[in-house]
C-alpha positions in Angstrom: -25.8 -15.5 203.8 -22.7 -14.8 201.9 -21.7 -11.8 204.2 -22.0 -13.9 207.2 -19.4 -16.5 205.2 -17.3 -13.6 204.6 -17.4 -12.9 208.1 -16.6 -16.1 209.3 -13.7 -16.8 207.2 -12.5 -12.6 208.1 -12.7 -13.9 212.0 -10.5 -17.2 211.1 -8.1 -15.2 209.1 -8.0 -12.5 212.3 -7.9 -15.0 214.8 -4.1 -15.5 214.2 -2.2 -16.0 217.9 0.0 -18.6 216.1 -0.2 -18.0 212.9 3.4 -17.9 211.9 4.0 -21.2 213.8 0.8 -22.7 212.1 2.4 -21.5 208.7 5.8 -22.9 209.0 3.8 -26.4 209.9 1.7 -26.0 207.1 4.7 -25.1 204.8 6.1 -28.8 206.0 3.1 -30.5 205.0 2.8 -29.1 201.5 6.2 -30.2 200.9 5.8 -33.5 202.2 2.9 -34.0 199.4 4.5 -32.1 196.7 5.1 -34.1 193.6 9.0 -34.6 193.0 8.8 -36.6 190.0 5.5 -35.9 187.5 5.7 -38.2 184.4 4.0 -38.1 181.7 3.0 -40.8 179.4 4.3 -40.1 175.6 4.7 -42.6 173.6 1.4 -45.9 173.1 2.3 -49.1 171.7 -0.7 -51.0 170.7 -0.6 -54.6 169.7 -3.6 -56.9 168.5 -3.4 -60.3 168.6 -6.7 -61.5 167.3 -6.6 -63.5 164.0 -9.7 -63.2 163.0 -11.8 -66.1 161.9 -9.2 -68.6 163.8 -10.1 -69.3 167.7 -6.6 -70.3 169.7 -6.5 -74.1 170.0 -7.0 -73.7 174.1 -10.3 -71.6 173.6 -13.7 -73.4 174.2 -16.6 -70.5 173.4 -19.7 -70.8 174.3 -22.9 -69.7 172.1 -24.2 -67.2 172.2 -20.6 -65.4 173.0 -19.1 -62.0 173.8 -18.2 -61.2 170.4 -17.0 -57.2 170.4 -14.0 -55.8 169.8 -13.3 -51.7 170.4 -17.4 -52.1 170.1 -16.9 -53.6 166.6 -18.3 -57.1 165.5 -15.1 -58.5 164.3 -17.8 -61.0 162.0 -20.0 -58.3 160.3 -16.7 -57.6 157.5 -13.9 -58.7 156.0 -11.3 -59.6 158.5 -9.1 -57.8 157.0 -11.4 -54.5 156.7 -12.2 -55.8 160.7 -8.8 -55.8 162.1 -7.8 -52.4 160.8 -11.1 -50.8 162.1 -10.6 -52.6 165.6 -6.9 -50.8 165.9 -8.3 -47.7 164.7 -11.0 -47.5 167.2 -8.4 -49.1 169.7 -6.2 -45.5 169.2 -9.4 -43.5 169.5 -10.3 -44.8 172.5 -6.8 -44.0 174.2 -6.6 -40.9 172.7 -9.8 -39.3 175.0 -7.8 -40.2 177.3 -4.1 -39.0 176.3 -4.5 -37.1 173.1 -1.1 -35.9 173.0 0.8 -39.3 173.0 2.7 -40.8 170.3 0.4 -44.2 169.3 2.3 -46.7 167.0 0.3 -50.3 166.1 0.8 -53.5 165.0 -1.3 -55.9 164.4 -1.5 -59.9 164.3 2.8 -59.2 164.9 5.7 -61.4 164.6 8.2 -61.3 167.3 10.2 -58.5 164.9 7.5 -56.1 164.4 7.1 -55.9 168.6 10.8 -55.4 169.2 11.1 -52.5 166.3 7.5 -50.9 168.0 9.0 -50.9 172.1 11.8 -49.9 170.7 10.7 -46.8 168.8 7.9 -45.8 171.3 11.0 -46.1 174.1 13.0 -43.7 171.6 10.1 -41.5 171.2 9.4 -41.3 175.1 12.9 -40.9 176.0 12.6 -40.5 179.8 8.7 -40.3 180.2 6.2 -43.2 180.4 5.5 -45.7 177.4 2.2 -47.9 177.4 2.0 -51.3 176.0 -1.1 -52.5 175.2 -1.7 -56.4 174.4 -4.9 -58.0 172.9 -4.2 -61.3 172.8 -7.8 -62.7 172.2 -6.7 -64.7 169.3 -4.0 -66.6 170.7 -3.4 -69.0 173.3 -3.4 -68.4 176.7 -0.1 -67.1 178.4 2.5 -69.5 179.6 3.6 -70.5 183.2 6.7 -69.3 182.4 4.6 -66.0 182.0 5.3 -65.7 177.9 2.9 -64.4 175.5 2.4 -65.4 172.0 2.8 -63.3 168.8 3.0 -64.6 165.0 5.6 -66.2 162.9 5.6 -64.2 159.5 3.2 -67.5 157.5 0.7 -67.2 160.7 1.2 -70.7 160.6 2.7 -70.4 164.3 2.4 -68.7 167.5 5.6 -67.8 168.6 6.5 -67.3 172.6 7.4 -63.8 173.8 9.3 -63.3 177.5 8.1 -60.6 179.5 11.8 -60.2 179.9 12.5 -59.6 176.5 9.9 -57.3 176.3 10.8 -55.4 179.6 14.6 -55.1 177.6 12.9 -53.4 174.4 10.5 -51.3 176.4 12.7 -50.2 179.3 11.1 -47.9 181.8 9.2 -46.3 183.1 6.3 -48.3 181.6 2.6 -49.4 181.7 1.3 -52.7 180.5 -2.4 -53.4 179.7 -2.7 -57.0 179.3 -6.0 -57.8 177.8 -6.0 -61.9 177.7 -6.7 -64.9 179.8 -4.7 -66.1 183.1 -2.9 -62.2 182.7 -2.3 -62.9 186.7 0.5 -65.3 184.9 2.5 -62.4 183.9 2.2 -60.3 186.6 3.5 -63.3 188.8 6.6 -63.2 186.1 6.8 -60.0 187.0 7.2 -60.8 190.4 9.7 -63.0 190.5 11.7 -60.8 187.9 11.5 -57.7 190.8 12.7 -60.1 193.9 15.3 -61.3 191.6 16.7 -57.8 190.7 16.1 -56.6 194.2 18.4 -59.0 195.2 21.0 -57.9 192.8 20.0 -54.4 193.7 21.2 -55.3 197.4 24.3 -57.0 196.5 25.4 -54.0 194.7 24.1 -51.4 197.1 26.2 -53.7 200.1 29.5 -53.7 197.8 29.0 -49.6 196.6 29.1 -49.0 200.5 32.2 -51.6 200.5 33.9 -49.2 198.3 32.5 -45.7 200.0 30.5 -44.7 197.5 27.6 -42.9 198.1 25.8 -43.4 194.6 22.2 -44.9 195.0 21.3 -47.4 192.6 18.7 -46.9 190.4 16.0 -49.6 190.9 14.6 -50.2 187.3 11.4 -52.0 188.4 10.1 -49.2 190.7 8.6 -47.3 187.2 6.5 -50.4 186.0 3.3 -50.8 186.6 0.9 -53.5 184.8 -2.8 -54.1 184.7 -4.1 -57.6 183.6 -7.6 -58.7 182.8 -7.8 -61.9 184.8 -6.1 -64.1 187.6 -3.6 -66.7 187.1 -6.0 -69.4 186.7 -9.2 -67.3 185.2 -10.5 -67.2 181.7 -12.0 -64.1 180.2 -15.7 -63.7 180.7 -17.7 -65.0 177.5 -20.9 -63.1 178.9 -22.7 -61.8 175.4 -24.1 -58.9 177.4 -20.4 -58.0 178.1 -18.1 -57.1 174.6 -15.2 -59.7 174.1 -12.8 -56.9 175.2 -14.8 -55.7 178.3 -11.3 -55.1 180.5 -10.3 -52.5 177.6 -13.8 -51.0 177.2 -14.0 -50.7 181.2 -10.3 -49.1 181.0 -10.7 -46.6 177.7 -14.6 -46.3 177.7 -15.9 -46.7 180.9 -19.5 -44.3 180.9 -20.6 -46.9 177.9 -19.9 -49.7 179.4 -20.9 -48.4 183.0 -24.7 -47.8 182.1 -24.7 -50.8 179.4 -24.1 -53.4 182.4 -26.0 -51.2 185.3 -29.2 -51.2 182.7 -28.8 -54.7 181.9 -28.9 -55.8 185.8 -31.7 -53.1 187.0 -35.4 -52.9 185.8 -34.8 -50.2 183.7 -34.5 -52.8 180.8 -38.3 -53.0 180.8 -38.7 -49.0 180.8 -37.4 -49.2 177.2 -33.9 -48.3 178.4 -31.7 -49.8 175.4 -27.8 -50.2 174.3 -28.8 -47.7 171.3 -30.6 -45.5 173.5 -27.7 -45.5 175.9 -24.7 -44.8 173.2 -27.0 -41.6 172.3 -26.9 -39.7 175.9 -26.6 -35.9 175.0 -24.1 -34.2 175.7 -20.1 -34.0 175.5 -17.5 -35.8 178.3 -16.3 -32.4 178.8 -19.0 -30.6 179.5 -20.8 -30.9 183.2 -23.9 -28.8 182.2 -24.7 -32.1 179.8 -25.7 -35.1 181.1 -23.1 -37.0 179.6 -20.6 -34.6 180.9 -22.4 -34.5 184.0 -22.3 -38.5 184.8 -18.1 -39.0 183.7 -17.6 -35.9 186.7 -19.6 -38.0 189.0 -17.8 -40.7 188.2 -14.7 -39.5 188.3 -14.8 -37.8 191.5 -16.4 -41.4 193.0 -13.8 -43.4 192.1 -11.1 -41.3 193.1 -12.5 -41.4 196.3 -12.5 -45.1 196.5 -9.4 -45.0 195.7 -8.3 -42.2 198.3 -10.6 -44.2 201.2 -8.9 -47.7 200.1 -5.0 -47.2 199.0 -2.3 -46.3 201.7 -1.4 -42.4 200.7 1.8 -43.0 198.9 0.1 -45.1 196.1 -2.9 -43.2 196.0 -0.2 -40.3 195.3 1.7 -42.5 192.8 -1.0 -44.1 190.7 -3.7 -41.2 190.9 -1.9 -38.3 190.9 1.7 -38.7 189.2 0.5 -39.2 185.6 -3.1 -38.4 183.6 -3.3 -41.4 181.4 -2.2 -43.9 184.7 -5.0 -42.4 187.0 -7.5 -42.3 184.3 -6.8 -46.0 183.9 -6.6 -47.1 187.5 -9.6 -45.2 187.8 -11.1 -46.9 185.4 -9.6 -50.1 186.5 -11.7 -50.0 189.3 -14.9 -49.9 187.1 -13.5 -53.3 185.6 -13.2 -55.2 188.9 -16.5 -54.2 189.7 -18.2 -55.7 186.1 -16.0 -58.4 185.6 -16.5 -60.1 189.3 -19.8 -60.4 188.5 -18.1 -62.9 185.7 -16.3 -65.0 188.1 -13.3 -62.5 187.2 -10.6 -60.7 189.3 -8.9 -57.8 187.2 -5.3 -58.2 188.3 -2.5 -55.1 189.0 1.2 -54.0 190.2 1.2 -52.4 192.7 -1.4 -54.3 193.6 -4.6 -52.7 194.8 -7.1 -54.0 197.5 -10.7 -55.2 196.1 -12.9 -52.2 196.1 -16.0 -53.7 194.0 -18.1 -54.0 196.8 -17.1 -50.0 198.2 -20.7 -48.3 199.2 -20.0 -45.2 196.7 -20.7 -47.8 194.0 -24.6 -47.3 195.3 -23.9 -43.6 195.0 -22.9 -44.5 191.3 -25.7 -46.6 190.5 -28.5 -44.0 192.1 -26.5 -41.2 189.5 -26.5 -43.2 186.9 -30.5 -44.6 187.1 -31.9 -40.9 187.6 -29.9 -39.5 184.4 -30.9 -43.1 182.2 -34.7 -42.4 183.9 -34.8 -38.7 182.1 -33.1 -40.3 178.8 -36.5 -41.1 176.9 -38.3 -37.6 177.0 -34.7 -36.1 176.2 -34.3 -37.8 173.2 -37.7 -36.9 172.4 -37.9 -33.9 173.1 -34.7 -31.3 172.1 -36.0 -28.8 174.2 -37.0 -30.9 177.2 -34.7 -29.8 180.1 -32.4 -32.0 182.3 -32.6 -32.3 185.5 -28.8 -32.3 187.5 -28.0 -34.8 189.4 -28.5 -34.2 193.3 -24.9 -36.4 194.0 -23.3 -33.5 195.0 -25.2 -31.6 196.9 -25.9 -34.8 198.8 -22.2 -35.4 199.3 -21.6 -32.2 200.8 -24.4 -32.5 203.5 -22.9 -35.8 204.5 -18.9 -33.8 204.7 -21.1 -30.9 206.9 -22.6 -34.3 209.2 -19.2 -35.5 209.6 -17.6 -32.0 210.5 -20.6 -32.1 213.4 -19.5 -35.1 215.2 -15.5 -35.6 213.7 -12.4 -34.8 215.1 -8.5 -36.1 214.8 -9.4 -39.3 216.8 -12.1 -40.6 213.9 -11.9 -42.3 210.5 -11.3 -39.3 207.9 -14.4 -37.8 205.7 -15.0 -40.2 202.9 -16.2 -37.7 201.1 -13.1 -35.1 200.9 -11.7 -35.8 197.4 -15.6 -35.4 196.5 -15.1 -32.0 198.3 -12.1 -31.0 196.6 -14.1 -31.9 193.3 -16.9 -29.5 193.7 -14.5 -26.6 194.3 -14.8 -26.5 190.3 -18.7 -25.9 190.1 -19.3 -22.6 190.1 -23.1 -24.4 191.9 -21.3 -25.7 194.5 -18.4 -23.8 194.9 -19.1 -21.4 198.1 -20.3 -24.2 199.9 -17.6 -25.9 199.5 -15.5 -23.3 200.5 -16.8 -22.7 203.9 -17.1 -26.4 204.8 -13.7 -27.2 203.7 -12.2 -24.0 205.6 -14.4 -25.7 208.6 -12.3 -28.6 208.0 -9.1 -27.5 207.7 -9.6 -25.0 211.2 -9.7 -28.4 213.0 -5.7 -28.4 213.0 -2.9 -29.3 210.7 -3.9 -33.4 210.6 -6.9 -32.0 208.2 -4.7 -29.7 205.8 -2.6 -33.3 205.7 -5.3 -35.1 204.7 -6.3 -32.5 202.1 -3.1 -32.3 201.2 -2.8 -36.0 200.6 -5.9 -36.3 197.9 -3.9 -33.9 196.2 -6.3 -32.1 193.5 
């Protein structure tokens, strides 16, 4: 078996009558898909709004409500004791995901404290990416005007805060998670802020060409990119199966929150499938051998490929290839649409993304997920009971090997080729992989684009 792979790709590599011309072409593409500008994201300000023990005067909660925060009852201590413990789990959270980042915090802030914090995190990043994250769960509601609220130093105020003002503290390039109600009023802030400096942006462009100079201005607004929990016009869910902050769980714990709201929907609930039996899967995130491990790699590689199916290239290149922390969280932004529009709720971005929550490779996702939770019992039970892998993707690869039988140039691309480009790092899967996807990339220079634009 392996010598006749061996001999196949020997043949390919022989069969060279172009090869030079095939090379310089191929040379092209991996240039065109090259990243110019990498960022990184360095610096994390994390601000709390939640004053604990006070509801904002425009809340109306129901009972029994969504009452977590960072997966910590804000009730069950001091609020005090709370906060602190919700901020530290906040950092935790982020920092699976971006370890190496500078995190700074404030919580229940006055209008000072943010300024000094976007400030410092700017000086920290200098030229790479800083992260704003807002909780403003125990204020009101942001205004039309697109403001959010902070603290006056008595808490006997909330104080306004312009987007504007915070855009000037923060500079960019930037990411803003914006975990509150009617967050879709920002973004539209934001909006109108970008037309309004495009404009300016063309005025200036049509008088440097006045003058013959052939400096491009800089357009600010093309490094900021924000993600907001809910439309314009939405509240946030107050579902008690979901916790309080489930747009940040989705975002910074996704696996947890994943198979909580999966179990709670399926029949698996009356299998004795629980949320304590869930939060003690074996296993490490790192490690595919675990299941644990195992389930994060499936679901990374599915929703980067709902992503790659669903984006136009250059924004699947920008927001899922450019930057760790900013894929991880589109990635995982995709995860939130899904849960919270079962809520009535429509997580909101920009750039703004196209709905993906009803994509097929969510099935894929659930069918992963039910097998491992299925096996979870007799694995908690048993130490030494052995777990079974997951068959996702094996059965991925046979539907990339159906498409190569019937495909061609003229037909939709493989859905399943950033899954491909996953498996390469199985050691299971890997030869496999490597003769379908030389298959693939034989059928001309369109394919090596297109493997070329997923970009692993």
């Amino acid at each position: 078996m392996f010598a006749s792979h061996c001999h196949a790709a020997q043949e390919r590599h022989d069969a060279g009558d172009d090869a030079g011309e095939r090379r310089a072409l191929d040379h092209g593409l991996v240039s065109k898909w090259r990243q110019k500008d990498k960022l990184k994201t360095t610096a994390v300000a994390l601000v709390l709004c939640l004053n604990i023990g006070v509801d904002p005067p425009d809340v109306i909660k129901i009972s029994p409500c969504a009452r977590l925060e960072c997966w910590v009852d804000p009730l069950s201590m001091q609020p005090a004791k709370a906060l602190e413990t919700i901020g530290k789990n906040l950092q935790a959270q982020y920092e699976r995901w971006q370890p190496r980042a500078k995190y700074k915090m404030h919580l229940d802030p006055t209008m000072e404290d943010v300024k000094k914090l976007c400030i410092s995190c700017r000086r920290t990043a200098k030229n790479e990416r800083v992260l704003f994250h807002y909780n403003g769960h125990g204020v009101p509601r942001p205004t039309v005007n697109g403001e959010i609220w902070v603290f006056n130093s008595r808490y006997t105020q909330y104080i306004p805060l312009s987007m504007y003002e915070l855009q000037t503290w923060l500079s960019t390039p930037c990411i803003y998670v914006l975990d509150c109600s009617a967050a879709g009023l920002i973004i539209n802030n934001f909006k109108a802020m970008l037309e309004q400096r495009q404009q300016q942006l063309a005025v200036q462009q049509q008088q440097a060409a006045a003058t013959a100079s052939s400096m491009a201005v800089p357009d600010p607004m093309r490094e900021i990119i924000v993600l907001g929990a809910c439309g314009a016009n939405e509240l946030l869910p107050q579902n008690p199966d979901l916790p309080a902050d489930v747009f940040t769980a989705c975002l910074t714990t996704p696996i947890k929150v994943a198979l909580r709201w999966f179990c709670s929907r399926s029949l698996l609930k009356h299998d004795g499938i629980s949320k304590e039996l869930i939060d003690r899967i074996p296993g490490r995130q790192t490690d595919r051998k675990t299941p644990l491990g195992e389930l994060n790699w499936i679901f990374t590689a599915i929703t980067d490929t709902i992503a790659w199916n669903s984006l136009p290239r250059a924004l699947f290149q920008k927001l899922f290839r450019q930057d760790l922390l900013v894929a991880s969280l589109f990635r995982n932004f995709l995860l939130a649409e899904r849960i919270m529009a079962a809520s009535n709720c429509s997580p909101v971005s920009y750039p703004r993304l196209p709905p993906t929550h009803q994509h097929p490779m969510w099935q894929a996702w659930d069918l992963a997920a039910e097998m491992c939770l299925l096996q979870l019992p007799g694995l908690l039970a048993d130490p030494n009971a052995e777990f079974t892998p997951s068959s996702f993707f094996s059965e991925q690869l046979t539907a990339f090997e159906l498409w190569l039988a019937h495909g061609s140039a003229d037909k939709k691309p493989p859905e399943q080729l950033p899954i491909v480009l996953q498996v390469l790092l199985s050691q299971v899967h890997r030869l496999r992989a490597l003769v379908l996807l030389g298959r693939f990339l034989d059928m001309g220079s369109w394919a090596v684009d297109l493997v070329l634009s997923v970009g692993i």
